[in-house]
C-alpha positions in Angstrom: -20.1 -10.6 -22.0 -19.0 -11.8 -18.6 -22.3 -9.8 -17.0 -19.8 -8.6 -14.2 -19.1 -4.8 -13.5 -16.2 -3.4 -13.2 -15.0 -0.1 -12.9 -13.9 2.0 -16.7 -10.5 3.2 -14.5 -8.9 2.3 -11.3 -6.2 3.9 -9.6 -3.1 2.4 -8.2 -1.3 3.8 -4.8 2.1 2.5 -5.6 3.7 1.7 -1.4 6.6 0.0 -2.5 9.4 2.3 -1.8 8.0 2.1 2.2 6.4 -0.8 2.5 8.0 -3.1 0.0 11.2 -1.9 1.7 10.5 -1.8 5.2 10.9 -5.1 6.2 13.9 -6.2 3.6 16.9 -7.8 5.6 19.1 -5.0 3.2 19.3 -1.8 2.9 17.8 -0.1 -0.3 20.7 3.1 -0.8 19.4 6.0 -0.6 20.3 7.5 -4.1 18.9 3.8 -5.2 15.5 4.7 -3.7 15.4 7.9 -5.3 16.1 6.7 -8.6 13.3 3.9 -8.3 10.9 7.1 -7.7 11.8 8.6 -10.5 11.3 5.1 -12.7 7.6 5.0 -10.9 7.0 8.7 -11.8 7.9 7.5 -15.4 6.1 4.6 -15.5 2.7 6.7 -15.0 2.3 6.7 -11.3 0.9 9.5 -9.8 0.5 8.8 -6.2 3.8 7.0 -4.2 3.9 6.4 -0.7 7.3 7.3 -0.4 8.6 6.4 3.4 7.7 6.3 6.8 8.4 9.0 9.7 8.7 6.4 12.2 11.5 6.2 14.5 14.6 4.7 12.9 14.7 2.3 15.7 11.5 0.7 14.6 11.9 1.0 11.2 16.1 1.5 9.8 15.6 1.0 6.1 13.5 4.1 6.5 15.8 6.0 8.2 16.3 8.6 5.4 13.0 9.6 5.4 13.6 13.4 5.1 16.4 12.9 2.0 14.2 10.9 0.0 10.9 13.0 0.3 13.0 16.2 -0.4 14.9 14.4 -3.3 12.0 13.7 -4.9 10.3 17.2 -4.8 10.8 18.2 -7.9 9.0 15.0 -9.3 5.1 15.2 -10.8 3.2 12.7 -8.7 1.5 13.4 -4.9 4.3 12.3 -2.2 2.9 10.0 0.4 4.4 9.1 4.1 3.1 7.1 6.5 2.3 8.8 10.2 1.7 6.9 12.9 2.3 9.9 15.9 2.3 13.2 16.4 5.8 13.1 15.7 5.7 11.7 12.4 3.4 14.4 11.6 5.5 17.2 12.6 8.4 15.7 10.5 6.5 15.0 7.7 5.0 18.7 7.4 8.7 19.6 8.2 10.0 17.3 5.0 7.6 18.8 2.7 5.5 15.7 1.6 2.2 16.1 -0.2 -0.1 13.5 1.8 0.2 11.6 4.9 -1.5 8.0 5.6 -2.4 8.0 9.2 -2.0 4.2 10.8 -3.5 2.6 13.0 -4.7 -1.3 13.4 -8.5 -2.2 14.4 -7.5 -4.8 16.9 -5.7 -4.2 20.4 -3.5 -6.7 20.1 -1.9 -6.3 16.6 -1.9 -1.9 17.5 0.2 -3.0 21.0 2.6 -5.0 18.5 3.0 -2.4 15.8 2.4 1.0 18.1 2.7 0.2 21.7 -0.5 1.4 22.7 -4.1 -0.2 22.2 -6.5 0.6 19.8 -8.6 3.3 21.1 -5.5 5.6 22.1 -4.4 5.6 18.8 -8.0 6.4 17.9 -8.1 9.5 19.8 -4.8 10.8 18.8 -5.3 10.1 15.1 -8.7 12.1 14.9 -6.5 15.1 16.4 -3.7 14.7 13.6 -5.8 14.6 11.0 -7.7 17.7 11.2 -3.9 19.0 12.2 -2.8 17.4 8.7 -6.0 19.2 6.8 -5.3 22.2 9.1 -1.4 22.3 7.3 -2.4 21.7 3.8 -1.6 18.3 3.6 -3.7 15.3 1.9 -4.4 12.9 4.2 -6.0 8.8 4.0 -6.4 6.7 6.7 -5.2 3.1 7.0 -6.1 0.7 8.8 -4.4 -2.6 9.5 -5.6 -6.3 10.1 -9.3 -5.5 8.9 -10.0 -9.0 7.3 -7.6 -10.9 10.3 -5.2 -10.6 13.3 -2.2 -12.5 13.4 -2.4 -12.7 17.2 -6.3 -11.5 17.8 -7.9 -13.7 14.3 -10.7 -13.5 12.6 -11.9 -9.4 13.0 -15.7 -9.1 13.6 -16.9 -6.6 10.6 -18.6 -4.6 14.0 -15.2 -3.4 14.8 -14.1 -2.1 11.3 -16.9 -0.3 11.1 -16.9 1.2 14.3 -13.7 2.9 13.4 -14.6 3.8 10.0 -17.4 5.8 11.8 -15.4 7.7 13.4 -13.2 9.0 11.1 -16.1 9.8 8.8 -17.7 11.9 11.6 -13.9 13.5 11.8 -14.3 13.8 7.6 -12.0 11.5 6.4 -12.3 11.4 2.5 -10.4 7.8 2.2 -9.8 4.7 4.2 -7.8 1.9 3.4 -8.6 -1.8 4.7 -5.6 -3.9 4.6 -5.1 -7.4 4.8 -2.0 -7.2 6.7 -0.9 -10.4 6.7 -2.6 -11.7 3.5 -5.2 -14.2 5.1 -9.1 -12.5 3.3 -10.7 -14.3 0.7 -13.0 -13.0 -2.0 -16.4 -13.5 -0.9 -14.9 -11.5 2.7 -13.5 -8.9 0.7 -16.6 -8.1 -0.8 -18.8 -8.3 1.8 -16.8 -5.8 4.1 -16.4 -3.7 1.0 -19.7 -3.7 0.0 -20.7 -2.6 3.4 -18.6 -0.1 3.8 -19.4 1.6 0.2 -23.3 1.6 1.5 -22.3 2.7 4.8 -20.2 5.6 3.5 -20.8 6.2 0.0 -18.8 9.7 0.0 -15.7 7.9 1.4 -13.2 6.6 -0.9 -12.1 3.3 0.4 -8.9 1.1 -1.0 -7.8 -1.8 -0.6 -4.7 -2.8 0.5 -3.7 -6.3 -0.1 -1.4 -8.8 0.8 -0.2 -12.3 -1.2 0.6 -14.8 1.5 -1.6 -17.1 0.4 -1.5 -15.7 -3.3 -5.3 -14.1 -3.4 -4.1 -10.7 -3.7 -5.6 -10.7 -7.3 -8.4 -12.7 -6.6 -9.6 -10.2 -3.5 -9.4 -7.2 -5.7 -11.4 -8.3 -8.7 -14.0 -8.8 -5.2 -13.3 -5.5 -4.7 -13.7 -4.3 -7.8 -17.6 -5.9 -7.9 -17.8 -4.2 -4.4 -17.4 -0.5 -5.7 -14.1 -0.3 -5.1 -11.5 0.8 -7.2 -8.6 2.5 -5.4 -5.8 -0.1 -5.1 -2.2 0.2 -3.0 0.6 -2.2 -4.4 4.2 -3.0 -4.5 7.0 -3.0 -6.7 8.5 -6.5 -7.1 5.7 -7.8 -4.7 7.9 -6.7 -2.0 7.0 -5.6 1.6 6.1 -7.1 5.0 5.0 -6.3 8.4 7.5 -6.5 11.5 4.6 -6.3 13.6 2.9 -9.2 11.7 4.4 -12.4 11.6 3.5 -14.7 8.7 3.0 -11.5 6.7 4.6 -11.6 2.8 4.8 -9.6 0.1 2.5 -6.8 -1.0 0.3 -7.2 -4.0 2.6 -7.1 -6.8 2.2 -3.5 -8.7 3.1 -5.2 -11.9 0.6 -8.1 -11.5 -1.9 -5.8 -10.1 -1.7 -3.0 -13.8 -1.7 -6.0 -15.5 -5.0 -7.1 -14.6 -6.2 -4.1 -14.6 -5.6 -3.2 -18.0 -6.2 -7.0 -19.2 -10.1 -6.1 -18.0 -9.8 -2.6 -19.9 -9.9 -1.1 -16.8 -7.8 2.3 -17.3 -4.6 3.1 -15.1 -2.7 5.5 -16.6 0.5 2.8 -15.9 2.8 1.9 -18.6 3.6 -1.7 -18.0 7.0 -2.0 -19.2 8.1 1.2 -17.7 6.9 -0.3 -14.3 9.0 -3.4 -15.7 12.3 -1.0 -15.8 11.8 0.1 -12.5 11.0 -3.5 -10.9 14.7 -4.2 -12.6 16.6 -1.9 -10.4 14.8 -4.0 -7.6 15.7 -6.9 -9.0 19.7 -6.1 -9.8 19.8 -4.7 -5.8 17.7 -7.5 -4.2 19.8 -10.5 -2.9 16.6 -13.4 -3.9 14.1 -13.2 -6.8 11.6 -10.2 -6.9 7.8 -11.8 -5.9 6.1 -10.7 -8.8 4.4 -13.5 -11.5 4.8 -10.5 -14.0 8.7 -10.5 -13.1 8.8 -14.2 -13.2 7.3 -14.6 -16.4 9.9 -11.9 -18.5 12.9 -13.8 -16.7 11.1 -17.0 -18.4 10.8 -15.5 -21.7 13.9 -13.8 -21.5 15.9 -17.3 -20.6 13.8 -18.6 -23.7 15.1 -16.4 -25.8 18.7 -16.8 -25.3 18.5 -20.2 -25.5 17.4 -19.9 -28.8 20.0 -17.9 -29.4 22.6 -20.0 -28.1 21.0 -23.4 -30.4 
């Protein structure tokens, strides 16, 4: 017995067909993304952030926002899209998604970078879409970026996090993702913001959404796991990226991530070689290696193999 707590189930937010994909220097086809969907449906995952209605200027590989959400309809899991405006909102409802992930980043400087206004605006407007989004049906989370570190701001005080966070529980937000946008928490920080939040706001669902820069995705949610946590967004391959972040990698990889999960009994309804499949058609499209340890490790075993074969 390790004497450590941990959660019997945990659930993974797969964000890989938007965020592992936003900031690739190729285009993911259409169809491609679609079918990728589908493999994540298969594979046990029931809740997909799907695309992002941002402008196509900001963001081209999610320019097909509307085909894919619609394409994808038909499929049993709850559609996510990032929102970031008004706009986005009204094309999301429009599309027919499920849930929408309202954005917005805790410092000034990074939420000038990422949606050319400071902090507080987006504040104010975000509290009005997301009793709009409730209003319309929709299931709505709240994200918020650069919670553990700024890329042009540093080190966040913990004062501002929750100052936010208040608000949006006064407004009745149900969950609130922290994400370490550009990869740069460590464990013990992990689980002391978590920690305080949970006894802030113990009706709120927080996740985590975690970045591998410096390759303590893992490490940071096993923190968060012993901080009450156990709501989890990852990535496909370990893809994805800020282009309002510089220095940010890949997302935490989704295939790492169920694997630890399930290594520590910790239910998540994932099959793990189904989510293997569908990292493949990553990995046959992508022009380098998919970031994943899990990916690694198969291609490893896999050479093995054949060389067996071949003495």
């Amino acid at each position: 017995m390790s004497g450590l707590t941990f959660p019997k189930a945990a659930s993974i937010i797969e964000v890989g067909p938007r965020d592992g994909l936003q900031n690739e220097p190729q285009m993911l086809p259409t169809d491609q993304k679609i079918q990728l969907i589908e493999r994540l449906v298969a594979a046990g995952a029931r809740e997909i952030e799907v695309t992002s209605f941002t402008h196509p200027r900001w963001i081209p590989n999610l320019a097909d926002a509307e085909d894919v959400v619609r394409a994808t309809a038909h499929l049993d899991f709850t559609s996510w899209a990032l929102v970031p405006n008004r706009r986005g909102l009204e094309r999301a409802i429009a599309a027919g998604t499920n849930g929408v992930t309202l954005v917005m980043s805790v410092t000034d400087e990074h939420n000038q970078a990422n949606l050319n206004r400071p902090s507080d605006e987006s504040l104010s407007e975000l509290l009005n879409l997301h009793a709009e989004a409730i209003e319309a049906g929709l299931q709505v989370r709240v994200s918020l970026s650069v919670v553990f570190g700024c890329p042009f701001a540093g080190i966040v005080a913990p004062e501002k996090v929750y100052r936010i966070v208040d608000r949006f529980a006064q407004a009745g937000a149900t969950r609130i993702g922290m994400c370490d946008t550009i990869g740069i928490a460590l464990p013990d920080q992990v689980y002391d913001l978590s920690a305080a939040l949970v006894a802030r706001h113990p009706d709120i669902c927080f996740e985590l959404h975690l970045h591998d820069t410096r390759g303590m995705a893992l490490a940071n949610t096993v923190a968060g796991l012993q901080a009450g946590i156990s709501s989890f967004d990852a990535a496909i391959g370990g893809l994805g990226g800020c282009p309002y972040a510089p220095g940010a990698t890949g997302n935490c990889a989704s295939e790492d991530l169920n694997a630890l999960l399930t290594g520590m009994h910790i239910e998540t309804g994932i099959d793990q070689a189904k989510l293997m499949h569908a990292a493949s058609l990553l990995a046959a499209w992508r022009s380098s290696p998919l970031e994943s340890a899990a990916w690694r490790v198969a291609i490893a075993n896999e050479t093995n193999k054949n060389t067996d074969k071949i003495a």
